[in-house]
Every structure is written in C-alpha cells, then in structure tokens.
N, C-alpha and C positions, 0 to 999 in steps of 0.2 A: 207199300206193302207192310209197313210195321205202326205200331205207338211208340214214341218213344218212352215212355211210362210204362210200358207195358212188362218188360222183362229186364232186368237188369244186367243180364247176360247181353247186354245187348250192347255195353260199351266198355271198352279196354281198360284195362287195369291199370290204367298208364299212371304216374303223378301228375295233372292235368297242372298245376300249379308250379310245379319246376317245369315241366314242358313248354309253355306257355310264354311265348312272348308281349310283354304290354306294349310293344311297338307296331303286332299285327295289325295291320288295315283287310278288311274285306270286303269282295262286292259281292250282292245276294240280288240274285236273278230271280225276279214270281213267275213261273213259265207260263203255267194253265192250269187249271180243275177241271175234273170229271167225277159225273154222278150229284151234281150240285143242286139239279134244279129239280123243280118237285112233279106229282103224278102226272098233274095237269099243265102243265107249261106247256108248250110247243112253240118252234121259231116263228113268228111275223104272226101269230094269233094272241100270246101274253107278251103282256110289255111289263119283264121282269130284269133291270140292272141290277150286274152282279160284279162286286169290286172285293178287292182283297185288303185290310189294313195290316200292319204288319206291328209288333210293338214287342220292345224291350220286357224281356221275363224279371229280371235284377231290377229296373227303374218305372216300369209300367207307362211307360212314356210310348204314343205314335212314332213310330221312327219313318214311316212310309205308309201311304194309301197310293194305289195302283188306278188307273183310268177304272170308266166302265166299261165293260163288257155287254152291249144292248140285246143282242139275237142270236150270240152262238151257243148252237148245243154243247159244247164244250168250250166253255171262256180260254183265250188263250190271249193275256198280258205282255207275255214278252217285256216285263221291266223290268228292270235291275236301278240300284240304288247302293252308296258308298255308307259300309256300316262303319261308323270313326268311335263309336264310344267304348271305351275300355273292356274288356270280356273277362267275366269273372268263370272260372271254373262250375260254379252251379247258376250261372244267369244262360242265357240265350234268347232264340225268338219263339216267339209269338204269332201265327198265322190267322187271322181270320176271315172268313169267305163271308160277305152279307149280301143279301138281295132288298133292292129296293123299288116298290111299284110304282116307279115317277118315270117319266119321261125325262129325258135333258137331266137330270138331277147330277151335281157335281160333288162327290165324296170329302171333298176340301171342306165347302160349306155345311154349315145347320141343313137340314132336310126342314120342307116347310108345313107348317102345319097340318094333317088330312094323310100324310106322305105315310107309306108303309114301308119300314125298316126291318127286315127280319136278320136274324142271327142264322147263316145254314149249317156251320161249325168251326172248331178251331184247333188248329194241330202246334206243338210243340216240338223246337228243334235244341237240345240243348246241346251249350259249346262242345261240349266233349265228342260231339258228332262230328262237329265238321272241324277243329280246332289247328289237329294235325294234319290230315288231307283235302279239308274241305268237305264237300256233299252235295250228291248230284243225282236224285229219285223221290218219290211220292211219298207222302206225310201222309198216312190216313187223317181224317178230319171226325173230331169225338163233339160229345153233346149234340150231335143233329137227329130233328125231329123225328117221330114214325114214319114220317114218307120219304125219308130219305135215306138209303144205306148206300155202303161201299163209297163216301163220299172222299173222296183224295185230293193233296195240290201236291204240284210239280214243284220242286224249289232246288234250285244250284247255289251255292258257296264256293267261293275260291277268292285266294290272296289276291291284292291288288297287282293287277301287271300279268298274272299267270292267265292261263288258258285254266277253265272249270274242269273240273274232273269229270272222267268219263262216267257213264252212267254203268250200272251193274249192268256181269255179260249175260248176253240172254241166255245163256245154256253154264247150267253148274251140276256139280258132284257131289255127292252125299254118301255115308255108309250107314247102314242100318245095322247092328246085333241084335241078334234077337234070342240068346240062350238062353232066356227062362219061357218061351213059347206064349209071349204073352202078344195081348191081339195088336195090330197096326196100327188100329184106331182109324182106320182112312175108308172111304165111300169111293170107288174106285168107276170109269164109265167106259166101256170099248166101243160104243157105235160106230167107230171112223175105221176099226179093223188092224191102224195102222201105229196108232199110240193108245196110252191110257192118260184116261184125263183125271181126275183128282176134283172130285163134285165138294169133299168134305172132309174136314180134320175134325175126330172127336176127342171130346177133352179126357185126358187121362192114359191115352195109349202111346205105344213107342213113338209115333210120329211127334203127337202134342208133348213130351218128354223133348225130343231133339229139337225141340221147336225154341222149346223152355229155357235152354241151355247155349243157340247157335245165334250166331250172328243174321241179323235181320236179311243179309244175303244168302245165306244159306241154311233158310225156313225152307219146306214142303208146306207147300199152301193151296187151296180150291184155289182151280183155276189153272194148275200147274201139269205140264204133260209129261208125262214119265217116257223117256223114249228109247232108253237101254237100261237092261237091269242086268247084273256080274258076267258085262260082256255080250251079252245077246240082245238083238236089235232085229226089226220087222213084225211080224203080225202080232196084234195086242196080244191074241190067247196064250202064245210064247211068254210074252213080258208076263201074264199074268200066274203061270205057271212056276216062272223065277220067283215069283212075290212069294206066290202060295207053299212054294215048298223047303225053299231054304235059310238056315239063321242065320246068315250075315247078307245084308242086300246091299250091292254096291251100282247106286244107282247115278245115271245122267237124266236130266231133270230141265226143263225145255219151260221158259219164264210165259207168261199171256202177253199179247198185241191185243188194247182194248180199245173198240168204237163204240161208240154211240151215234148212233144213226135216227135222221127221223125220218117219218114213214106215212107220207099223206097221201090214202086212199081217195080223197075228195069225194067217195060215197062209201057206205060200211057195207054195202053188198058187191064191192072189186075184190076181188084178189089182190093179195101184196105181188105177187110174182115169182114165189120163191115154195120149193117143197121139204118138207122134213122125214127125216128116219125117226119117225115117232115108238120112242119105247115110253108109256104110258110113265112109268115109274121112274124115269128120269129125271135130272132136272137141268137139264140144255135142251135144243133141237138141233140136231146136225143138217145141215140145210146139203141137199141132195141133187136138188134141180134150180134153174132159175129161167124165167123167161120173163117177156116184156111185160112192164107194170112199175107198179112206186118206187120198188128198190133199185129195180135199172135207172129210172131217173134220178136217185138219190145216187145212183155212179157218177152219172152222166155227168153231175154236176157236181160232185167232189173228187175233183182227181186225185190220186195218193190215199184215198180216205176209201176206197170201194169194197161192199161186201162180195166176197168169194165161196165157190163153194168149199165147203169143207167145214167153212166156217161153223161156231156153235152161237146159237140165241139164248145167254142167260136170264133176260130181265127184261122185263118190258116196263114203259115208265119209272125203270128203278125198282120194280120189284118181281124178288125170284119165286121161284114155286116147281112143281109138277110141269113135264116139260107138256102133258095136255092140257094144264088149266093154262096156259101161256100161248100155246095156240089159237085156243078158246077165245082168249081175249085180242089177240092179233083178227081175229077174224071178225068179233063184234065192235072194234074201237074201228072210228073214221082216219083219226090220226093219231100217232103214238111213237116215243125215244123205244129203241130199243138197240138192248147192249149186246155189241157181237167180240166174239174172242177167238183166236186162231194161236198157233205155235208164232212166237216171237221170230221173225227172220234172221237171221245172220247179221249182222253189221256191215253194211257195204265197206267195198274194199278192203 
C-alpha cells in the first residue's frame, strides 16, 4: 500500500544508529506480486517468466534471484534467503520484478541471445522499516510501464529464529477534524447499500493531508471500505450522512482482499456468467448475480481464490476506468485478468 520514498512521515524518528544492532541477522521472505503482468498476457497462451532479483541499496550487490514463476496470474515465490551483510541505517533492499520471454530460462545464468528481458518494476525497503520489528506487507513497485499500474510485491523480514511479524490488521481507525470546513478530498461509492467504498483520494484535501502526515498503516486509500463513521454502522446512506455533516469524523475503515482472476470465454459472444449494478459513472462493477459460465469455472478451479458476489471489478487487464467502459470490454475481449476486490475478512481464529 505505500512508497517508501514517498512521505517521510512514514518512518519513526527513532536514532536508527544507536538502535541498531550490527549483530542482527535477518531472513527476508519474497512472497508473491500482483498486477505484474501486462494487457495482453494470459495464463497457458504467453509464455512470460517472471522472477524477482533482490539487491543491496548501500552495496549494489545481487544478494538473491528467486525461481521463475512460468503461468501464474499472480507469481507466488515463497522464498526466503539469510540477509548476513551489515545494515546501515540509510542502506536497505532493493526489489525488482523482471519478465522474461524464454521458456526454461534460469535467472542465475546470462539470458541468451534473441531472449526478451524486460524491467516490470522495482520497490525499495529501507532499514528503518523493518530494523526494529521487522516487515510484513506490499511494497508498491515504481518505474513500470504504461500498461502496467498498481503493481506490488509481497515481502516479510524478521530476525533470525523469530516468527515474521504479523501482517497489518485488516480493519483500522482513523479520526478526521475537519474545523476550517474544507473539502475531504475523497470520491466516495455506495452501490453495495452496506459500506462505502473509497474509488479516490484527491491531492490536496483532508484526507491526502492525513495521508501526508500517517503511518503507511493508517493511510485512507481507493480501494478502502469505510464501515463505521462516529459510532454508526449499517446502511451506506447513514455512513454517508456522518461524512457529510459533521467536523470531526472518527472513522473504522475495513483494508481490500485482492484477486486477480483470469477469465476465458473461449468465444467473445459467451457471457462471463456474472451480473452488474451498473452506475455508468462509477468506477467498480458490483457483481450482483452469478450463474454458470468462465467465472464458475475460474472457482471451480481455484479453491480459496473464488469470486463472490458482492465482490467489485476494478480493472480488467490492469486497467481502470468507467465502470461501463469495463464492461464494454469484458463483453468484446475472448479472454482477459481481471481485478476483484471485496472487504478483507477477519483473520481466522
């Protein structure tokens, strides 16, 4: 959910250099990325390997390359590696996601001549992040192309011998003031009747101000469901009524559960199988109905991974829009990724 470059608020004022022990050892887990692969990919049609190199901020040195990843819509690495080299208070790591158009091709070796290497992006974790407790959430991923947005890697840190730190809880609290009556700056959506969902944070308003100033955990961000505001909770027009009328907003705030689904009509005159609350000017589709078709069998065959209703459709191949032009193209593409998003669950047990 953050840059680390992005806001400077964004890391504790600690003395990272008296803090600091040069005895720490750590292991750094690559989990997975999402939102990596480009318009036109789809699983078993492009033969696109996609591996993560990892490399010292302070020394510029490989410290680790991760297998490939050959056909998942969502690469998931599961590697971890012992970081032993000294940590400097302004050093850290280096993430980078690459795709490469070879079959078999091993990330160790030279790629061979004819071979397509592309850069998808690369995110920054500096010590200061994980130094004291470690770190356990999404890196957005900067410098990638036009067709690629919202691209993120998964990454844990934690001392050697410890258990990883939990990852952020999916439901946090926020307060808003708002005594000089200036605007919220946010693009607010109620189609689900039951929360409000957060389409957009504009630059310059209270929201992008608390944003400016708060810990990477406790941003309001698109994507985000507001699910109690000063106390009241159930039907969105309620919550939006709290928004709209009072200056202090003391909000509970409900994180995204994100898929990436792929979606093979095998003809462009099937139906996907699924219906929408189409408000033109949106930019989700709250999926309404579902019956048999691609998406059933995209359940069928992902357990733990399955679209529900309720769910919203931001993006189709990675790109957002009008939640009619997004239909549009669901209904003219044969096959197409598209990003679904639901309120985060609770944490079992």
């Amino acid at each position: 959910e953050c840059k680390d470059s992005r806001h400077p608020a964004d890391f504790d004022d600690v003395g990272i250099e008296d803090s600091m022990d040069s005895g720490q050892h750590f292991m750094v887990k690559v989990v997975g990325a999402r939102n990596v692969r480009g318009p036109d990919w789809f699983p078993g049609v492009c033969k696109s390997n996609c591996f993560c190199v990892v490399t010292s901020l302070q020394h510029g040195e490989v410290l680790f390359k991760t297998k490939i990843s050959k056909n998942e819509v969502e690469p998931c690495w599961q590697e971890e590696f012992r970081l032993i080299e000294m940590l400097h208070h302004n050093g850290g790591l280096e993430f980078a996601v690459w795709h490469s158009i070879y079959s078999g091709v091993d990330p160790e070796v030279k790629l061979p001549e004819g071979t397509e290497e592309r850069l998808v992006g690369k995110a920054r974790l500096v010590t200061s992040r994980f130094s004291l407790a470690g770190f356990n959430g999404d890196l957005e991923l900067e410098h990638c192309g036009k067709d690629i947005s919202d691209a993120v890697i998964h990454i844990k840190v934690g001392l050697i011998g410890q258990a990883y730190p939990p990852p952020p809880p999916p439901e946090f609290h926020l307060t808003i003031e708002n005594t000089s009556s200036k605007n919220l700056g946010i693009d607010l959506d109620t189609q689900d009747d039951n929360t409000v969902y957060v389409e957009n944070v504009r630059p310059l308003g209270l929201i992008d101000l608390h944003n400016a100033n708060s810990k990477p955990t406790e941003r309001l961000l698109p994507g985000h469901f507001i699910t109690q505001v000063n106390g009241v909770q159930g039907r969105a027009s309620m919550l939006m009524e709290e928004i709209s009328g009072l200056s202090v907003l003391r909000m509970v705030v409900r994180r995204p559960l994100v898929l990436c689904v792929a979606v093979d009509k095998k003809d462009k005159k099937q139906e996907i199988g699924i219906s929408f609350n189409r408000r033109s000017y949106a930019g989700s589709l709250l999926i309404t109905q579902m019956w048999q078709g691609p998406v059933m069998e995209w359940n069928r065959n992902n357990p733990g991974r399955e679209v529900l209703l309720g769910d919203r459709v931001v993006a189709v191949n990675g790109l957002k829009g009008r939640a009619s032009d997004m239909a549009k193209k669901m209904k003219s593409l044969e096959r197409f990724i598209m990003t679904v998003v639901r309120r985060h669950p609770d944490p079992e047990g």
